[in-house]
MIKOLPA-474384 format. One record per residue (C-alpha): x, y, z negated; residue in three letters. Coordinates in steps of 0.1 Angstrom, whole numbers, padded with zeros to 4 digits, always signed. Layout:
BEGIN
XYZala...
//
This chain:
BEGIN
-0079-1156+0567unk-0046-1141+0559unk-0055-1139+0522unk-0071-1170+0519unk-0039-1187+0532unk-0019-1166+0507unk-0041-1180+0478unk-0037-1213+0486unk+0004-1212+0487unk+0000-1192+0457unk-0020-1226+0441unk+0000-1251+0459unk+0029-1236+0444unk+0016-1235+0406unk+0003-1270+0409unk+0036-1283+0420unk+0058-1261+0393unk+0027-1276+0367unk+0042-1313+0378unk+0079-1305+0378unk+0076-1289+0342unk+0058-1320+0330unk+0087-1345+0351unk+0111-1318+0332unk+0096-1324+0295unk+0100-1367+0302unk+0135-1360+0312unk+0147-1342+0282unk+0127-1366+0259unk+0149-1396+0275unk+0181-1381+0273unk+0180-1365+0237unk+0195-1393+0214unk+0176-1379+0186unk+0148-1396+0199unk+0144-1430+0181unk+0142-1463+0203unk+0124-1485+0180unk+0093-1467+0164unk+0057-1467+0178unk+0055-1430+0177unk+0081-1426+0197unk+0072-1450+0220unk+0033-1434+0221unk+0054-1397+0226unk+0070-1408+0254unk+0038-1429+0270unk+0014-1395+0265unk+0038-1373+0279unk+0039-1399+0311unk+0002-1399+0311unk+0000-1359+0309unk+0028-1363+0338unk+0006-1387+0357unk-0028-1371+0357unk-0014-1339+0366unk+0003-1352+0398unk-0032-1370+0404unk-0050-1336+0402unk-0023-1315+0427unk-0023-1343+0451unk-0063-1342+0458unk-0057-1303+0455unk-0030-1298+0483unk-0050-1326+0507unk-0077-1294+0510unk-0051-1266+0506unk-0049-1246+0539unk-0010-1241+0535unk+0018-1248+0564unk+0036-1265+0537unk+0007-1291+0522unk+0026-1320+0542unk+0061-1310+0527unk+0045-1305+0487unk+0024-1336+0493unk+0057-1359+0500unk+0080-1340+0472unk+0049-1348+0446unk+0049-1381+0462unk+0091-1385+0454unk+0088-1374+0420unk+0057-1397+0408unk+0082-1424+0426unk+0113-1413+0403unk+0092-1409+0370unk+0075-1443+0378unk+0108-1459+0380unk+0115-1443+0349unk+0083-1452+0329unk+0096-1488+0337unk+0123-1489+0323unk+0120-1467+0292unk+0094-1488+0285unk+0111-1519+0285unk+0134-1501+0264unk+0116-1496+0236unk+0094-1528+0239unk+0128-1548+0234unk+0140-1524+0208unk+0106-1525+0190unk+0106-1566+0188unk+0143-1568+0177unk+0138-1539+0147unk+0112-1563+0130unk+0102-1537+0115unk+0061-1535+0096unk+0040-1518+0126unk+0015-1492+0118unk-0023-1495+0118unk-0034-1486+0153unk-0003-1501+0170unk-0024-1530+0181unk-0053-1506+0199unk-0019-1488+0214unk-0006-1516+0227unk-0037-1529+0240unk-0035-1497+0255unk-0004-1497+0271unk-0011-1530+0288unk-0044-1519+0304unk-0019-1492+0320unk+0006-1519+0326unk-0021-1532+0350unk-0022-1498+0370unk+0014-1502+0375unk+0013-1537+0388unk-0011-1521+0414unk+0009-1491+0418unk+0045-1510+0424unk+0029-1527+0460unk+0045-1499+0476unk+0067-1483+0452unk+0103-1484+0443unk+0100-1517+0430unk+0087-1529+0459unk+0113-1556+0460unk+0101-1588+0446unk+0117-1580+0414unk+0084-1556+0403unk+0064-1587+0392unk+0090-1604+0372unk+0096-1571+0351unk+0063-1564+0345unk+0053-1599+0333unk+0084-1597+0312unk+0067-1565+0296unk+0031-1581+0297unk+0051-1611+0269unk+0065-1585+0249unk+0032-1562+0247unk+0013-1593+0239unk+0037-1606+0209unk+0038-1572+0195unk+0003-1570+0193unk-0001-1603+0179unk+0023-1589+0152unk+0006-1555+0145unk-0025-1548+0123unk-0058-1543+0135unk-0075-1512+0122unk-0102-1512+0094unk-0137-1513+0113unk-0160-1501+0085unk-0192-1517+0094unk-0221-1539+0080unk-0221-1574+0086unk-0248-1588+0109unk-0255-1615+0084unk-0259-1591+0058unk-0292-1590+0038unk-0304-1569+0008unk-0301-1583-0020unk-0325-1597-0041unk-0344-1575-0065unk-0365-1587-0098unk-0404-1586-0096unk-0419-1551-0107unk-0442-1552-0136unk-0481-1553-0135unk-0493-1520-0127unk-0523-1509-0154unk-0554-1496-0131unk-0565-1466-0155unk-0606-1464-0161unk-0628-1456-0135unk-0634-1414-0136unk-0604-1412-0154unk-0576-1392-0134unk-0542-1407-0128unk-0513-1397-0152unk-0489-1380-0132unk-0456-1400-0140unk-0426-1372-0157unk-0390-1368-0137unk-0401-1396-0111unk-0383-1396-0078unk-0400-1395-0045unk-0392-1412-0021unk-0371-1397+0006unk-0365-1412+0039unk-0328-1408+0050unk-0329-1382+0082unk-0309-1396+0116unk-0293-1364+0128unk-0278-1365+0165unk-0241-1364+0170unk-0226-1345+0198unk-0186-1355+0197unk-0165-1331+0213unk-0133-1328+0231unk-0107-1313+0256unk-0115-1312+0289unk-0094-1320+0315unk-0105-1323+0352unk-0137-1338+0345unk-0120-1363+0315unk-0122-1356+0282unk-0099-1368+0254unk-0123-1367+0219unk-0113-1346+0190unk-0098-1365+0158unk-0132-1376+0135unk-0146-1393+0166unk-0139-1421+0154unk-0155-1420+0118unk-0184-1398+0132unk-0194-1429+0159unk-0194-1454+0127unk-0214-1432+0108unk-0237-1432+0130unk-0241-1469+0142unk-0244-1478+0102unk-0273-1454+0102unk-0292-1470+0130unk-0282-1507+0119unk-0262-1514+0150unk-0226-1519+0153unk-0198-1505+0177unk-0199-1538+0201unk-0237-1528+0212unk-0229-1497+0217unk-0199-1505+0239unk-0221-1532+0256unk-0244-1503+0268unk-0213-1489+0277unk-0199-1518+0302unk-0165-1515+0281unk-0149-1533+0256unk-0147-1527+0218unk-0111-1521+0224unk-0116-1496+0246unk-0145-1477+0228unk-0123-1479+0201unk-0094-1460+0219unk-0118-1433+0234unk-0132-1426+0202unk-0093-1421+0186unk-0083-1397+0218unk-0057-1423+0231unk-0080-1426+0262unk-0100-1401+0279unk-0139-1410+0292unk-0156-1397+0315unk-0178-1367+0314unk-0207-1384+0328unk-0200-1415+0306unk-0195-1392+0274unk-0235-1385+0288unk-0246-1415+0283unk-0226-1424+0252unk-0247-1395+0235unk-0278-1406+0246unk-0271-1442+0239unk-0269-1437+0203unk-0295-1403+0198unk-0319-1422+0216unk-0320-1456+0196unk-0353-1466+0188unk-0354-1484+0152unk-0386-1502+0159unk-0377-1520+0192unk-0343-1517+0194unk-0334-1501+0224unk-0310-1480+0233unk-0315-1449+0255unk
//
């Protein structure tokens, strides 16, 4: 009993020190003036190291609730403070570089658009996360509609990315009659025909994306993406279906597949059998 109670301040304690190195690395980021104000990427560096920040104060909190330790109670509240302060913080940094980002008027890069489509999905958590957080004062809804304006005009402003897919209108085109084809003389055998091509009917290989783990989540590796849009142009379906099948939006499928959102591992499941399973002849999806 002794040593299991030993192990579980020995976890409790990395868990927490995981958190306060993460809260540390947001910190620094905010208070280094190097750090640019009014650029995407540095917008996206500081939002991904608040997610990292986020997710791991997610994991230690369901951690600690189980952790026989004398001090769960005490680690629980201090994670509990900190995911307070850094939430106060995400707020404001945020509206930060939203303001600084709209008065640069500066060209936005391709993906900005899915980023900030991004960002206001998360936007939404904090709305839901404010009903009894520091903001809790009346003023919490006011800000954050403030930031939902902002995230919406910038993304009217920024370019979509380049969806390389066929059109579902599009036909093949037309092709000239072949000539007559001469029967040769009964008994005589057929001449074979020199250098001609057989046909060869393209192979659908499987995919199998893959990705870092975390917890149960996995953010996909870079190529995602382009190996997903390979494969929907081989079946004849497009990415909408696919995220239909899914019970998501393009928007989102599109961010999973980039490794700006993580999915699931069970969803990832189904995703790969969604699109190995497709039937050509009727249609369906697995």
């Amino acid at each position: 009993m002794i040593a299991d109670n030993q192990a579980h301040n020995q976890e409790a304690n990395e868990l927490v020190s995981r958190i306060e190195q993460r809260a540390i690395q947001i910190f620094k980021f905010t208070e280094d003036p190097g750090e640019k104000r009014n650029t995407v990427s540095g917008f996206r560096k500081f939002s991904t190291l608040v997610d990292e920040f986020h997710q791991a104060a997610e994991v230690a909190e369901g951690r600690l609730s189980v952790l026989r330790t004398g001090r769960r109670d005490e680690l629980r509240r201090y994670v509990a403070q900190m995911r307070a302060k850094i939430l106060k913080m995400e707020i404001d940094v945020k509206q930060t570089y939203l303001e600084n980002l709209i008065e640069a008027r500066s060209a936005l890069p391709y993906g900005a658009r899915e980023f900030f489509a991004s960002r206001l999905k998360r936007l939404e958590e904090l709305s839901t996360l404010l009903i009894d957080g520091p903001e809790a004062d009346g003023t919490a809804d006011t800000l954050l509609g403030h930031m939902r304006k902002m995230l919406q005009h910038l993304m009217d402003q920024a370019p979509q990315l380049e969806v390389f897919e066929r059109d579902p209108d599009w036909r093949p085109p037309q092709r000239s009659a072949p000539p007559p084809v001469v029967k040769p003389s009964a008994g005589a055998a057929p001449a074979p025909r020199r250098g001609a091509a057989q046909p060869v009917k393209a192979e659908i290989k499987p995919i199998r994306l893959t990705g870092r783990d975390e917890w149960g989540r996995v953010f996909l590796d870079r190529g995602s993406f382009d190996q997903m849009t390979l494969a929907c142009r081989a079946r004849g379906i497009t990415m909408d279906q696919v995220a239909s099948k899914l019970g998501i939006t393009r928007v989102a499928l599109t961010l999973i597949l980039n490794g700006q959102d993580p999915i699931q591992r069970n969803m990832l499941d189904v995703l790969h059998r969604v699109i190995n399973n497709y039937n050509a002849h009727t249609g369906e999806m697995g």
